[in-house]
Backbone as a chain_set.jsonl record, in Angstrom:
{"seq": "XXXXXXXXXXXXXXXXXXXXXXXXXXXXXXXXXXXXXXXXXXXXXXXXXXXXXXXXXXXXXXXXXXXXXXXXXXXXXXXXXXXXXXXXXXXXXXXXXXXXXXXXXXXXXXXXXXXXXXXXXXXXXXXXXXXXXXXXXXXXXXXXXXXXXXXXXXXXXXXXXXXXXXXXXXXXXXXXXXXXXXXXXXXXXXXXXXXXXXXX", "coords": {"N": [[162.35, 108.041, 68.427], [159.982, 109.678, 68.091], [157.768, 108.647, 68.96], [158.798, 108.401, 72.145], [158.376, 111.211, 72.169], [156.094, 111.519, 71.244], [154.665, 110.315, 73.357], [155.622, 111.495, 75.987], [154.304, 113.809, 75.463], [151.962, 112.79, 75.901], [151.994, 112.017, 78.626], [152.04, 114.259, 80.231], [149.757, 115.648, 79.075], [147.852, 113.683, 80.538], [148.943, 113.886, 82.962], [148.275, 116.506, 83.67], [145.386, 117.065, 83.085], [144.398, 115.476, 85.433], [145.547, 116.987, 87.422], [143.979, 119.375, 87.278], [141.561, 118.535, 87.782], [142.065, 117.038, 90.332], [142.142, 119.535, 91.698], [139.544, 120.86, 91.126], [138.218, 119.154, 92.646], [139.278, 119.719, 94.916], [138.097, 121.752, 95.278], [135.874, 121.741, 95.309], [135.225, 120.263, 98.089], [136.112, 122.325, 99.69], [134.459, 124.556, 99.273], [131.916, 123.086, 99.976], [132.323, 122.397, 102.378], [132.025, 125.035, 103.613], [129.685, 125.501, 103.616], [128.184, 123.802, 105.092], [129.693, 124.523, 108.017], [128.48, 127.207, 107.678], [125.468, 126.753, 107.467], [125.692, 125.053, 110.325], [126.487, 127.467, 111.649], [124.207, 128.938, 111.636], [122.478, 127.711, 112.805], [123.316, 128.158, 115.472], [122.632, 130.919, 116.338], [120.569, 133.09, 117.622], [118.066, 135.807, 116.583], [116.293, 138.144, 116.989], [114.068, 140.388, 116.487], [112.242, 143.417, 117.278], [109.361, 145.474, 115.867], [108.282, 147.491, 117.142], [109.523, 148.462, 119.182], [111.817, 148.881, 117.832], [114.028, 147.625, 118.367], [117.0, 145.044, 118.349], [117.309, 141.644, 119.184], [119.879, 139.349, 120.022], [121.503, 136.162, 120.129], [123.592, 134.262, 120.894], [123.569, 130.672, 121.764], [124.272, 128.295, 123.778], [127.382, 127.427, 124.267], [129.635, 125.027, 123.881], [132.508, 124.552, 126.012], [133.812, 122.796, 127.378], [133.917, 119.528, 128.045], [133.706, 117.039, 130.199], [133.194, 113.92, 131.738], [133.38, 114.899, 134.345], [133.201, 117.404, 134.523], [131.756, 120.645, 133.135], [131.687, 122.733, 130.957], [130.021, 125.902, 129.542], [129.921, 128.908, 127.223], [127.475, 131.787, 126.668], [126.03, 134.158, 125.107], [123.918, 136.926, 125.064], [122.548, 140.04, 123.29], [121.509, 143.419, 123.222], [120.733, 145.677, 121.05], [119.546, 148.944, 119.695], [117.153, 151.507, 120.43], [117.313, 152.733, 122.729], [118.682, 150.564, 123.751], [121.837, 151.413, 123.298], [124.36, 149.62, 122.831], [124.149, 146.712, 124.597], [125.151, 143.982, 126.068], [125.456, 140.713, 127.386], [127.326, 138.211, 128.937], [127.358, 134.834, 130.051], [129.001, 132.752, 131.542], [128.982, 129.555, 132.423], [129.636, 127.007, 134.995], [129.68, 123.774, 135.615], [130.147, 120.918, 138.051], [131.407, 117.656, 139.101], [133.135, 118.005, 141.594], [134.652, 121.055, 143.269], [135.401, 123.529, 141.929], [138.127, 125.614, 141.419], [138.068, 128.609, 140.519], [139.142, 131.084, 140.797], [139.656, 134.7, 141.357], [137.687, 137.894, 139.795], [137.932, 138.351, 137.226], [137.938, 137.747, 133.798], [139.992, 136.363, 131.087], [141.281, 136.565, 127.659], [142.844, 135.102, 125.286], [142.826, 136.486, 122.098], [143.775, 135.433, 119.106], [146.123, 135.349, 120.214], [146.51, 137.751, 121.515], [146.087, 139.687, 124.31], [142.541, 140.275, 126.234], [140.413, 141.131, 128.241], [137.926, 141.214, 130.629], [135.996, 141.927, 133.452], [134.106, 139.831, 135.411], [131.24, 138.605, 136.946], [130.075, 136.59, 140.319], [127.149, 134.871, 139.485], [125.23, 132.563, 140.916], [124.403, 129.75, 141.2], [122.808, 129.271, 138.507], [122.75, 130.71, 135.577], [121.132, 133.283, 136.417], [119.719, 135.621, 134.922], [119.499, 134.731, 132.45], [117.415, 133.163, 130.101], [116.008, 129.815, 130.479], [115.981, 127.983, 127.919], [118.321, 128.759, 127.147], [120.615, 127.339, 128.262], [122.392, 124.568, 129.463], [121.588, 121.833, 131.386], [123.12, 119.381, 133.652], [122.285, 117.334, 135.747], [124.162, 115.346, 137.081], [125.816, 116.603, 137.698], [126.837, 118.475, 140.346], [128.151, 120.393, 141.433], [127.567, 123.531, 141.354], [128.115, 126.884, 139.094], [127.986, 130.04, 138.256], [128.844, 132.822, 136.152], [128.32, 136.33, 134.984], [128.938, 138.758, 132.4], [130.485, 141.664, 131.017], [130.338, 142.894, 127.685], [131.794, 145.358, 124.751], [131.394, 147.087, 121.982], [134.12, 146.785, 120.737], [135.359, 145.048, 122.202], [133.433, 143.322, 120.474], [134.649, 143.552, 118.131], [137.08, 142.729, 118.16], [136.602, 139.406, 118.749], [135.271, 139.07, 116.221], [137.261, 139.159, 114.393], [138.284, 136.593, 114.582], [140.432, 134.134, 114.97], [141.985, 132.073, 116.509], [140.852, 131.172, 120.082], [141.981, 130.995, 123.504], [140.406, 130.744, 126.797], [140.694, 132.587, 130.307], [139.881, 131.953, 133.918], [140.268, 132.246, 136.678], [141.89, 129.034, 138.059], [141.131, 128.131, 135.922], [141.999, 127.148, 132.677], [141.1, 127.183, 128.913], [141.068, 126.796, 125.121], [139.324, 127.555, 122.503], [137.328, 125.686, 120.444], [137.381, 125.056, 116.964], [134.896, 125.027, 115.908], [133.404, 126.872, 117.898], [134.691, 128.558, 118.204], [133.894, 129.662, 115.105], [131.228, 130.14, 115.265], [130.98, 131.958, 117.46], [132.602, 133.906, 116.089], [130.777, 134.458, 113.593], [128.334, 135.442, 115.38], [129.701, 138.0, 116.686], [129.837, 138.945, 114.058], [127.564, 139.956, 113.074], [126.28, 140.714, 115.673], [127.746, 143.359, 115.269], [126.819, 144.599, 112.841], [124.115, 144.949, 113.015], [124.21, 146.706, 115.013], [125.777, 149.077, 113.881], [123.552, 149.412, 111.993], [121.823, 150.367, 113.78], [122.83, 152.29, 114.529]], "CA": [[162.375, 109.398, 68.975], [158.655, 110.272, 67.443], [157.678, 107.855, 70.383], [159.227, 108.889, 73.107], [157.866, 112.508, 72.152], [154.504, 111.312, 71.638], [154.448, 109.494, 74.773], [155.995, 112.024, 76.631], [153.422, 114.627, 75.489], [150.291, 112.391, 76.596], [151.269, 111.778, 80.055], [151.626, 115.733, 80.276], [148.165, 115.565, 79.091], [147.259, 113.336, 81.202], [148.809, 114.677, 84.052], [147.427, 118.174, 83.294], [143.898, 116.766, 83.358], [144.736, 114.782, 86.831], [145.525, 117.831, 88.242], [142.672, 120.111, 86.966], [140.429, 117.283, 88.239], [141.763, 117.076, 91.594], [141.99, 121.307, 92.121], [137.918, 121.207, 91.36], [137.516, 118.52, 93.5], [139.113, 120.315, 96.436], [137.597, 123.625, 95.691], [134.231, 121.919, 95.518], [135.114, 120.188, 99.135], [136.188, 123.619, 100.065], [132.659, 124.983, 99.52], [130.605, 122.059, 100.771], [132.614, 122.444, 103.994], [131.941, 126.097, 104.127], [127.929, 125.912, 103.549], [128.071, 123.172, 106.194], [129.912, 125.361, 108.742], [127.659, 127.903, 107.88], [124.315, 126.101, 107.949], [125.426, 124.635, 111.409], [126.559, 128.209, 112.877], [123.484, 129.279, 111.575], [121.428, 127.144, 114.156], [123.514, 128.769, 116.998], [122.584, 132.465, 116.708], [119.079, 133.615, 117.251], [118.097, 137.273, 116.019], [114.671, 138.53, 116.89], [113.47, 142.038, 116.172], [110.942, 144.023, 117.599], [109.364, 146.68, 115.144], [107.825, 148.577, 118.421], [110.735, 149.0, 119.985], [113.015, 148.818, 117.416], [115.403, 146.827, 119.097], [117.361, 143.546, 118.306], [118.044, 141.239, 120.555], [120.485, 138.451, 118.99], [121.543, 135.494, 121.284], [124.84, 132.894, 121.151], [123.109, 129.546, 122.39], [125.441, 127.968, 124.733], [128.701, 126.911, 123.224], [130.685, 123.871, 125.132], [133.591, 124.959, 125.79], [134.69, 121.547, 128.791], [132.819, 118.552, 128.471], [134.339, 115.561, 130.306], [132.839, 113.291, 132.93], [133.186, 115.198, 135.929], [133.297, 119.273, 134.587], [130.812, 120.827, 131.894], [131.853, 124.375, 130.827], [129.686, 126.793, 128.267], [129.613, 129.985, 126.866], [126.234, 132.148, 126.019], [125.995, 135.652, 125.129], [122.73, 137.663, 124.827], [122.688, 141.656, 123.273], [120.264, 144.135, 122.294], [121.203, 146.723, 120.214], [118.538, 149.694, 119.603], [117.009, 152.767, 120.705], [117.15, 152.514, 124.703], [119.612, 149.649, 124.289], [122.697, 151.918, 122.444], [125.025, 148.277, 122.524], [124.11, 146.381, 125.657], [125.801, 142.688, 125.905], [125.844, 139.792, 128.589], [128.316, 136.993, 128.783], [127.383, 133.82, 130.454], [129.716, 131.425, 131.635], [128.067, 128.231, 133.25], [130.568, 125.577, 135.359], [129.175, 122.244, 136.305], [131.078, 119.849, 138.187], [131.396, 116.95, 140.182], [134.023, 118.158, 142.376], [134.358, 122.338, 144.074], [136.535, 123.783, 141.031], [138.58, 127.516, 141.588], [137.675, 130.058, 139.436], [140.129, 132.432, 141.274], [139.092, 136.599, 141.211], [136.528, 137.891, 139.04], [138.09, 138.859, 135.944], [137.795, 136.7, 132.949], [141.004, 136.73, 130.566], [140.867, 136.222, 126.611], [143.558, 135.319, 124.296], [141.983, 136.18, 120.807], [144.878, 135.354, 118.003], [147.57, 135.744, 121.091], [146.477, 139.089, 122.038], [145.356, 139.558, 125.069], [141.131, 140.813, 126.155], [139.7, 140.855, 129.357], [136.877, 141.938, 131.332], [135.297, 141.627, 134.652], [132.907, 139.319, 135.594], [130.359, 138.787, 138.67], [128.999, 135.375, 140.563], [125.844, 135.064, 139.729], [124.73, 132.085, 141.477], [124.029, 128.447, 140.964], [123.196, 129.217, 137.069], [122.652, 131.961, 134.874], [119.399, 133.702, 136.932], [119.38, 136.368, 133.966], [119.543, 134.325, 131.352], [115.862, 131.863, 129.641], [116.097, 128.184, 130.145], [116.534, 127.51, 127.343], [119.759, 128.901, 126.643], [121.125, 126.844, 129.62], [122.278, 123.135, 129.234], [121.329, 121.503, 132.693], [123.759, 118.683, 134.154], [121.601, 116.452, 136.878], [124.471, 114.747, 137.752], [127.278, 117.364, 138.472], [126.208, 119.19, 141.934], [128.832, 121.88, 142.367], [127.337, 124.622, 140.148], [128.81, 128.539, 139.444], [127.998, 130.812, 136.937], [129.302, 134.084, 136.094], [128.015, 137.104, 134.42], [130.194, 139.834, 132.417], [129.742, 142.654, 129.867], [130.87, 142.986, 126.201], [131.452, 145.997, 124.365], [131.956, 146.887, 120.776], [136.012, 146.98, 120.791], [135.97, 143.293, 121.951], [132.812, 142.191, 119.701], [135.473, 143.449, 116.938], [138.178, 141.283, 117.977], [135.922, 138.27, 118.16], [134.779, 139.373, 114.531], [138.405, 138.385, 113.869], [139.213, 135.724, 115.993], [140.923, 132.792, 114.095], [142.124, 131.24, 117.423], [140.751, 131.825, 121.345], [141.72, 130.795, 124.07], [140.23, 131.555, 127.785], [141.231, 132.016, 131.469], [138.964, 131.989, 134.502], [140.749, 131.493, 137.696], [142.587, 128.322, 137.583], [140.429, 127.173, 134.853], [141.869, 127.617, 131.281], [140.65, 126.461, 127.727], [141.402, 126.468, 123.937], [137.599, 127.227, 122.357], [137.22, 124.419, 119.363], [137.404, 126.012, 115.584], [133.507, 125.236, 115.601], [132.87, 127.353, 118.762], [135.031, 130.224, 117.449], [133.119, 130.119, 113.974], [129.81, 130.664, 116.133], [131.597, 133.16, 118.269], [132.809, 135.426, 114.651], [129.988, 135.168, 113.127], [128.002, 136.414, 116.133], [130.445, 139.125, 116.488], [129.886, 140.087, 113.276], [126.141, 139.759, 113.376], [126.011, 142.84, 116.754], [128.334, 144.49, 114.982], [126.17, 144.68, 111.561], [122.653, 145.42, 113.908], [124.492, 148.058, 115.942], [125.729, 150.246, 112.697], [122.574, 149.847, 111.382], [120.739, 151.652, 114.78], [123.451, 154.272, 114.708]], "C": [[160.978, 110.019, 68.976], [157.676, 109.719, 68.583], [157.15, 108.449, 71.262], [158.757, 110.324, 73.475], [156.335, 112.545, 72.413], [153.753, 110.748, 73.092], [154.585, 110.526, 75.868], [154.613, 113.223, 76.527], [151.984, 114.33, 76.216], [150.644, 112.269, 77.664], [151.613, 113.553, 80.422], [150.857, 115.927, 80.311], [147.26, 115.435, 80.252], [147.592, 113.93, 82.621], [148.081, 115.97, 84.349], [146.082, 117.86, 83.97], [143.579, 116.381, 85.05], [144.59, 116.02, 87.634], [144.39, 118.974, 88.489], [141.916, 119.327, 87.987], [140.923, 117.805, 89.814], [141.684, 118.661, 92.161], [140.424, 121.186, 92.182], [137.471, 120.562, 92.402], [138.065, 118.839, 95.072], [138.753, 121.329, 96.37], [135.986, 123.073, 95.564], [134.262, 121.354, 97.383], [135.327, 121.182, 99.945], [134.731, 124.342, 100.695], [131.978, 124.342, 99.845], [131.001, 122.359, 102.309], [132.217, 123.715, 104.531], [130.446, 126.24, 104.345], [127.909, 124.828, 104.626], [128.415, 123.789, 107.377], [128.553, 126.258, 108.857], [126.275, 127.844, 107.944], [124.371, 125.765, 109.748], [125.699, 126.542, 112.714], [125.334, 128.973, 112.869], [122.492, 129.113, 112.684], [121.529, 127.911, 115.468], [123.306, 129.875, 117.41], [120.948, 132.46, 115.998], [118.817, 134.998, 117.053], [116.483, 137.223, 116.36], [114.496, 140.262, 117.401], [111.92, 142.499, 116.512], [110.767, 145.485, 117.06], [108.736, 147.604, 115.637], [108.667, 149.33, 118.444], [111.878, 149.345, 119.028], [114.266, 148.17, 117.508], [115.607, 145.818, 118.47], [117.878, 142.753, 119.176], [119.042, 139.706, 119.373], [121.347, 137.846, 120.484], [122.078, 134.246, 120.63], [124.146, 131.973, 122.024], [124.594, 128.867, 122.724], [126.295, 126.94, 123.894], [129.967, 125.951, 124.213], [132.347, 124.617, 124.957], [134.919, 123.592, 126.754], [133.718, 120.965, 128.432], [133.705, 117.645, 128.652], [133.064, 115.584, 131.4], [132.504, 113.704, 133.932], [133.407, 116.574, 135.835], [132.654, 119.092, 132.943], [130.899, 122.26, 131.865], [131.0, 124.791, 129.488], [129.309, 128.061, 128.562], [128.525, 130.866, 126.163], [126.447, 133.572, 126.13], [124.586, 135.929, 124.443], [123.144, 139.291, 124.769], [121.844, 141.917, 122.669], [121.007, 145.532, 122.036], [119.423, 147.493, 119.52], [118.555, 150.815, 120.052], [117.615, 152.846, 122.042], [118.486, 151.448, 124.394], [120.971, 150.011, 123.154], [123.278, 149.941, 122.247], [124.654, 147.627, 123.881], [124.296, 144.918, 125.766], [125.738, 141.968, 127.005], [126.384, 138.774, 128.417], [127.737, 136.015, 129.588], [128.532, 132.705, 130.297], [129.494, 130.442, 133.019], [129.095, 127.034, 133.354], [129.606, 124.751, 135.857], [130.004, 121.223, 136.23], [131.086, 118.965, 139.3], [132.09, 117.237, 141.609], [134.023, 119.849, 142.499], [135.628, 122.732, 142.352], [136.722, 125.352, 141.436], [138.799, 128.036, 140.484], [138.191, 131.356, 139.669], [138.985, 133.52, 141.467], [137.762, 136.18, 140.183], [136.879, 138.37, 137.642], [138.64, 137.529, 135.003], [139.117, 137.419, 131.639], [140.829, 135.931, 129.493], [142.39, 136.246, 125.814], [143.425, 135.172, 123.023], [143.419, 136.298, 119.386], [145.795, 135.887, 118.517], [147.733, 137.479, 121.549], [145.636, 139.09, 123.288], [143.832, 140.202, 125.799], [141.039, 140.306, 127.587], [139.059, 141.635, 129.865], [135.951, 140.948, 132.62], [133.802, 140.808, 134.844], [132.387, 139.125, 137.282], [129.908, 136.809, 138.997], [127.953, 135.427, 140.454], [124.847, 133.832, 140.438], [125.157, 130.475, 141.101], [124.384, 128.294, 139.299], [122.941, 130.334, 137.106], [121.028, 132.162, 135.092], [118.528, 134.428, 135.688], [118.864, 135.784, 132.123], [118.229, 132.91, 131.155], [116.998, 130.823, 130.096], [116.967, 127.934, 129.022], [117.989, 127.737, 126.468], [120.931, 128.355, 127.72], [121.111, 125.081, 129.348], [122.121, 122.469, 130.925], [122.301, 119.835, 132.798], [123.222, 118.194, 135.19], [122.87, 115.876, 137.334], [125.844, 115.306, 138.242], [126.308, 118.823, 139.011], [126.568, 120.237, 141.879], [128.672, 122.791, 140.611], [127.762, 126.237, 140.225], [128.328, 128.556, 137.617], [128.094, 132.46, 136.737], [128.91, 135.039, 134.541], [129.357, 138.278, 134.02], [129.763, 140.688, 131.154], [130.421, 142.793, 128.919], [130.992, 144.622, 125.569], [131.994, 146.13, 123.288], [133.501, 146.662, 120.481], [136.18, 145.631, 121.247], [134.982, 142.579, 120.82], [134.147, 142.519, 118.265], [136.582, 142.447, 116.731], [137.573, 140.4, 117.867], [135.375, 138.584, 116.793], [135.941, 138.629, 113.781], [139.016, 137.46, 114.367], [139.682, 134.454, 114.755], [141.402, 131.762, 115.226], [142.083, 132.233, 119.005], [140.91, 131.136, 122.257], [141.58, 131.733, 125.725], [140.663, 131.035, 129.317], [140.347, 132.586, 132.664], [139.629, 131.54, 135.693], [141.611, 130.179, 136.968], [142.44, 127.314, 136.234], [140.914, 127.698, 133.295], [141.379, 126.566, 130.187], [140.907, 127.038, 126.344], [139.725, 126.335, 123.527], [138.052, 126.207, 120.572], [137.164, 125.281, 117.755], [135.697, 126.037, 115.484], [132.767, 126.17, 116.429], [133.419, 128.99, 118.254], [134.872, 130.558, 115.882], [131.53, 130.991, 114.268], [129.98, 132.289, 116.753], [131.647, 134.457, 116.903], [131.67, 135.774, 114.322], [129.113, 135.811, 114.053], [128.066, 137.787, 116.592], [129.569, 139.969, 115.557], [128.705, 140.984, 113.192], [125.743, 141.037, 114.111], [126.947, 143.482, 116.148], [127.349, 145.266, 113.649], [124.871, 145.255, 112.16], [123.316, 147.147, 114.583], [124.977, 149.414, 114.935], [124.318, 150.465, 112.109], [121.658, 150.809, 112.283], [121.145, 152.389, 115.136], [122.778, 155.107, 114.64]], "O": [[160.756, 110.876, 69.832], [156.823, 110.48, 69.042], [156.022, 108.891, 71.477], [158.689, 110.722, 74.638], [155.619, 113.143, 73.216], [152.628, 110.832, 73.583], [153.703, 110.507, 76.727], [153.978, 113.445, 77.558], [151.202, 115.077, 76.805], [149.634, 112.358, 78.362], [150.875, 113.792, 81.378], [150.473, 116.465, 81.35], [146.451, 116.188, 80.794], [146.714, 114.389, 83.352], [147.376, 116.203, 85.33], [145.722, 118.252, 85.079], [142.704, 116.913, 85.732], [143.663, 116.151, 88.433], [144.002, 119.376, 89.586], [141.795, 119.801, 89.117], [140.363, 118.721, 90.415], [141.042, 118.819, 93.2], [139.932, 121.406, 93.289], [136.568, 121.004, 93.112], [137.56, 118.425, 96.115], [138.958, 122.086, 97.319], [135.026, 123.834, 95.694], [133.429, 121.915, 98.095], [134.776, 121.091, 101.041], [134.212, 124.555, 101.791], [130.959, 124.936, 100.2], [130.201, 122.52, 103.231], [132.019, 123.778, 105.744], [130.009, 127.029, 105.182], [127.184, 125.385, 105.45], [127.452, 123.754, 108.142], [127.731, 126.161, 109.768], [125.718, 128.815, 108.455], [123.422, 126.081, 110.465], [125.341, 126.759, 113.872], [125.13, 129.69, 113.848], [121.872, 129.977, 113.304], [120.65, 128.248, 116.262], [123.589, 130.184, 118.568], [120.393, 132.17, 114.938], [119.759, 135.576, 117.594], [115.681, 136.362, 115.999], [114.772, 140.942, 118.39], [110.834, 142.065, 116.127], [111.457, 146.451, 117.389], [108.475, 148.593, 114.952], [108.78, 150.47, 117.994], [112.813, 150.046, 119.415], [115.275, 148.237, 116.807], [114.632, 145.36, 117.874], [118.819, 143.073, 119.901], [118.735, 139.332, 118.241], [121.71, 138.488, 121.47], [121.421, 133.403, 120.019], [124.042, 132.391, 123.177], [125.657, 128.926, 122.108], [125.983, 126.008, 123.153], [130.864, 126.309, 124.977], [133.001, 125.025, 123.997], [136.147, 123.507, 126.775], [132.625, 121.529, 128.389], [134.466, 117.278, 127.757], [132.323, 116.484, 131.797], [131.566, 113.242, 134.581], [133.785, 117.145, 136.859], [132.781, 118.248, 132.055], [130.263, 122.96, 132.653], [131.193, 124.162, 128.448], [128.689, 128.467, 129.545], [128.571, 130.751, 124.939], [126.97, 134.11, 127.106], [124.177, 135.298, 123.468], [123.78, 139.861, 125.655], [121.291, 141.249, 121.796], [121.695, 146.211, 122.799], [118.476, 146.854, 119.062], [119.632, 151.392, 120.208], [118.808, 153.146, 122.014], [119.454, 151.782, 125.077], [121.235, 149.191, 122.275], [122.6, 149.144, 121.598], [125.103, 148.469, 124.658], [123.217, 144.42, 125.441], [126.032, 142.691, 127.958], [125.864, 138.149, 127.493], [127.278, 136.811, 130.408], [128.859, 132.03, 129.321], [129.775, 130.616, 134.205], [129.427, 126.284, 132.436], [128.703, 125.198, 136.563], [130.509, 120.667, 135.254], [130.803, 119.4, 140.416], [131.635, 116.743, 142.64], [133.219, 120.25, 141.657], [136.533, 121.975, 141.998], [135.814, 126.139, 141.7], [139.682, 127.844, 139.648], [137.917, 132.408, 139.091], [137.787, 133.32, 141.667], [137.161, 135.15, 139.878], [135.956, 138.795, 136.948], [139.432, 136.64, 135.317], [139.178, 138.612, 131.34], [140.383, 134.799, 129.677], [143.026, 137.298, 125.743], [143.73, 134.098, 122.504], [143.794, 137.379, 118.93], [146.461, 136.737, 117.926], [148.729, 138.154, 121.806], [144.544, 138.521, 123.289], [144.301, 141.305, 126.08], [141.519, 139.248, 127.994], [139.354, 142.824, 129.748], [135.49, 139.807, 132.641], [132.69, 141.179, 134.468], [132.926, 139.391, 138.356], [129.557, 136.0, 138.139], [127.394, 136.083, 141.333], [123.656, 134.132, 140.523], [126.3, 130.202, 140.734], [125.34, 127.738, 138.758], [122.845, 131.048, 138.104], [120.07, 131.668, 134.497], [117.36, 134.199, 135.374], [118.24, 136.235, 131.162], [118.165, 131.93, 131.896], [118.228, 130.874, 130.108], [118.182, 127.738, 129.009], [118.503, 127.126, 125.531], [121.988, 128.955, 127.912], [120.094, 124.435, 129.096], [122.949, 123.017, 131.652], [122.063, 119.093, 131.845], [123.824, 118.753, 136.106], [122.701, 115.852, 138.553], [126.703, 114.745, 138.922], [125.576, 119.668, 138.496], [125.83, 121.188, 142.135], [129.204, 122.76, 139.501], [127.745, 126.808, 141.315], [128.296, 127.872, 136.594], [127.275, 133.195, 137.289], [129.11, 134.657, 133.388], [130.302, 138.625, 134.729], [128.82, 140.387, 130.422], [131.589, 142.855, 129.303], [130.054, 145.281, 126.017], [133.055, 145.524, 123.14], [133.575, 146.053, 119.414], [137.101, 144.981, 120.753], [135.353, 141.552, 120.252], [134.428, 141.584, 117.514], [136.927, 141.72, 115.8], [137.651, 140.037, 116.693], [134.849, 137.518, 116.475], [135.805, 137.793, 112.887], [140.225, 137.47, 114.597], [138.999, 134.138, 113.781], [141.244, 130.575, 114.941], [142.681, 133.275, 119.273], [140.024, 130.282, 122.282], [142.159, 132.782, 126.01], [140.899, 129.881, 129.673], [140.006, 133.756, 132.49], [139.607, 130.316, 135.826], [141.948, 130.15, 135.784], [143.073, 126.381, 135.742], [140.258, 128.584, 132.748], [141.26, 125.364, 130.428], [140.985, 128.253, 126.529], [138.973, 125.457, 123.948], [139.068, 126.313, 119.886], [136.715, 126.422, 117.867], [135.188, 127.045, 114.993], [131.633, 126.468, 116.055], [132.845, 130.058, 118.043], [135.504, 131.477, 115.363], [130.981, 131.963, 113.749], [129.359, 133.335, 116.565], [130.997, 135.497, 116.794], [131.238, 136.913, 114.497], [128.93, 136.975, 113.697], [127.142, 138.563, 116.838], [128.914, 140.99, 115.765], [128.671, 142.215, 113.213], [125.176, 142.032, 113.659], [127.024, 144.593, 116.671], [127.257, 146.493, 113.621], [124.566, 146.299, 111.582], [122.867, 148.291, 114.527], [124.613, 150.564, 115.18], [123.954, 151.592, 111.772], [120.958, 151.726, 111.853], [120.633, 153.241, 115.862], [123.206, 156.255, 114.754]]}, "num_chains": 1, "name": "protein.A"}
């Protein structure tokens, strides 16, 4: 009986320990995954301040949102927040494709955690005229190019602040953005939202 007790008590033990053990070792993969996230969304948002002007300009580098073979979709947003520029936002969305794709009307439709967001956008040409180089991924070998301009304002950067799942609709074109594109996307959000209280 003295045994059976003793025995019984150590794999308790041991289980105990087992379990401790593996809890640290997913709360340390927890946090490695989160400083990795956040190292890489780090790369995707540029911030540059001018102590003239006062202004910030802070700028979403283009975020895939389609990549196959024969269609290449991404998303770029540029805003300056400041004196002269109360909140002022631009959306980029850049198609490239082998084939003529319909993009319907001009209003761009958002479902941010099944709620629905939308706002008007414009053709702006070939690519994004307004928008540097280098925030522009170039496709040499898909011809039929469109890109559309559209404006942001605080009341949607808030929902993207909270977005946990987005997807978007563009004419006949919809998409599902990737958990890594809508980590980029939040923290960006949060990012003009944090600049724009501060030049209240």
């Amino acid at each position: 009986m003295k045994y059976i007790l003793v025995s019984g008590l150590l794999l308790c033990i041991v289980g105990s320990i087992s379990f401790v053990a593996g809890q640290d070792r997913k709360r340390e993969e927890k946090i490695s995954t989160q400083k990795a996230e956040a190292a890489s969304t780090k790369d995707q948002i540029e911030v540059i301040s001018d102590r003239f002007t006062r202004e910030t300009t802070l700028a979403l580098k283009p975020q895939i949102l389609l990549d196959k073979p024969d269609h290449f979709v991404t998303l770029a947003i540029k805003t300056k927040v400041g004196k002269s520029h109360d909140l002022y936002s631009m959306v980029y969305i850049a198609s490239q494709a082998k084939a003529p794709q319909d993009f319907g009307g001009s209003e761009t439709a958002f479902l941010i955690n099944d709620e629905p967001l939308t706002f008007d956008t414009d053709l702006e040409g070939d690519r994004p005229i307004l928008l540097e180089a280098k925030y522009y991924i170039e496709k040499d070998n898909m011809p039929r190019k469109k890109a559309y301009i559209g404006h942001l304002f605080e009341p949607q950067f808030k929902k993207f602040s909270e977005a946990e799942k987005i997807e978007m609709k563009l004419g006949a074109f919809e998409t599902q953005f990737s958990q890594t594109v809508i980590a980029n996307l939040r923290e960006y959000a949060r990012l003009v939202l944090e600049q724009y209280k501060i030049g209240k």
